[in-house]
C-alpha positions as CSV (number, residue, x, y, z in Angstrom):
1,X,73.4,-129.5,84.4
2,X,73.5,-128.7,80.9
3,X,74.7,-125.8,79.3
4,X,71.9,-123.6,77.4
5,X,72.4,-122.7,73.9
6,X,71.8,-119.2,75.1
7,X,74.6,-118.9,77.6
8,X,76.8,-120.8,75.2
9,X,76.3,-118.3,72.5
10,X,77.1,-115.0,74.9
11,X,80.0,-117.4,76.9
12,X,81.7,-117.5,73.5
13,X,80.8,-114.2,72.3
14,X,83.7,-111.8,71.1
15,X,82.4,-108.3,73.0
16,X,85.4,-106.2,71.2
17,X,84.3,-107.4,68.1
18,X,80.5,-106.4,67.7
19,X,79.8,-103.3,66.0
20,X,76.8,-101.2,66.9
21,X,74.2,-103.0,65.4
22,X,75.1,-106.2,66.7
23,X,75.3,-105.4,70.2
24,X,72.1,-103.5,69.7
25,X,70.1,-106.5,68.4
26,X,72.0,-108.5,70.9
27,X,70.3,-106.4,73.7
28,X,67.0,-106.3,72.0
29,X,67.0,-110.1,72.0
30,X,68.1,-110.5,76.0
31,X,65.6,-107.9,76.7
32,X,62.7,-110.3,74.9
33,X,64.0,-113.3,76.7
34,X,64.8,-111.7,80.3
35,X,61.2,-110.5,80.4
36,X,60.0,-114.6,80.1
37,X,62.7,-116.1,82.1
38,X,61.4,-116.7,85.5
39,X,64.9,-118.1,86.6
40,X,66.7,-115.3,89.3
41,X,69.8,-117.0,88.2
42,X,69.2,-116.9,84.8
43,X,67.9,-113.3,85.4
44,X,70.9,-112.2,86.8
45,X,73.0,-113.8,84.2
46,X,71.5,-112.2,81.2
47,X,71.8,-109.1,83.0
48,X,75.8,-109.5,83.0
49,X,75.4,-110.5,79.5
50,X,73.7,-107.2,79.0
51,X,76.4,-105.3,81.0
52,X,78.9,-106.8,79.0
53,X,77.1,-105.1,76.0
54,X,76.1,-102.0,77.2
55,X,80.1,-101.6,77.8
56,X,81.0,-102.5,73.9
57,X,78.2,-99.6,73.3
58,X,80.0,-97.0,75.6
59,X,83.6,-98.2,73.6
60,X,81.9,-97.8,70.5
61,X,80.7,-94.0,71.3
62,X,84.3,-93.6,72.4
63,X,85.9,-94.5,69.6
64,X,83.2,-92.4,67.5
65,X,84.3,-89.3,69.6
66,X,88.0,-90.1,68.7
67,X,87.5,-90.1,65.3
68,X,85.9,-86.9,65.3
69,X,88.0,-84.7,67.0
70,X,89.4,-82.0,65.2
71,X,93.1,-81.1,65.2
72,X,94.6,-78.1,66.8
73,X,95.6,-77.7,62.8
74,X,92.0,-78.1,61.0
75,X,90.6,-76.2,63.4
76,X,92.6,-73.0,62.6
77,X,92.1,-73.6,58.8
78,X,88.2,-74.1,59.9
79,X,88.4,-70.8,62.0
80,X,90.2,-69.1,58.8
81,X,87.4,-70.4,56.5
82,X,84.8,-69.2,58.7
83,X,86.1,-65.7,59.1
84,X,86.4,-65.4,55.5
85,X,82.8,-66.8,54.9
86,X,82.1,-63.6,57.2
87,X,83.8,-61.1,55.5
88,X,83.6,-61.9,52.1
89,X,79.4,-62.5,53.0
């Protein structure tokens, strides 16, 4: 049995490496093709392939929320900045 150029291309795939839009168009494209595949095998292993995505997505968002987070510190200066916006308004 020979290897599909499909399943070769998401075997050798780096995940951790993809940024959003990747994996995004990634899924767009195993969403085209898992709706003509008639294969359950195939089926099921586009679904992993899609798993394995949706995961890098739920990183990404992670890593997006750690980056935003304030510091105990900039949040006091943000609080002080407000309350002066308030008073001096």
């Amino acid at each position: 049995m020979s290897i599909r150029l499909i399943d070769w291309i998401f075997q050798n795939l780096d995940f951790k490496s993809l940024d959003r839009s990747a994996v995004l168009n990634h899924l767009i494209y195993l969403n085209e093709i898992t709706q003509q595949e008639t294969s359950l095998d195939r089926i099921v292993k586009y679904y992993s392939y899609k798993i394995s995505l949706e995961n890098r997505l739920v990183q990404l968002d992670k890593e997006l929320v750690d980056s935003i987070k304030i510091s105990p510190e900039s949040k006091s200066t943000l609080q002080q900045s407000a309350l002066k916006r308030m008073v001096v308004g």
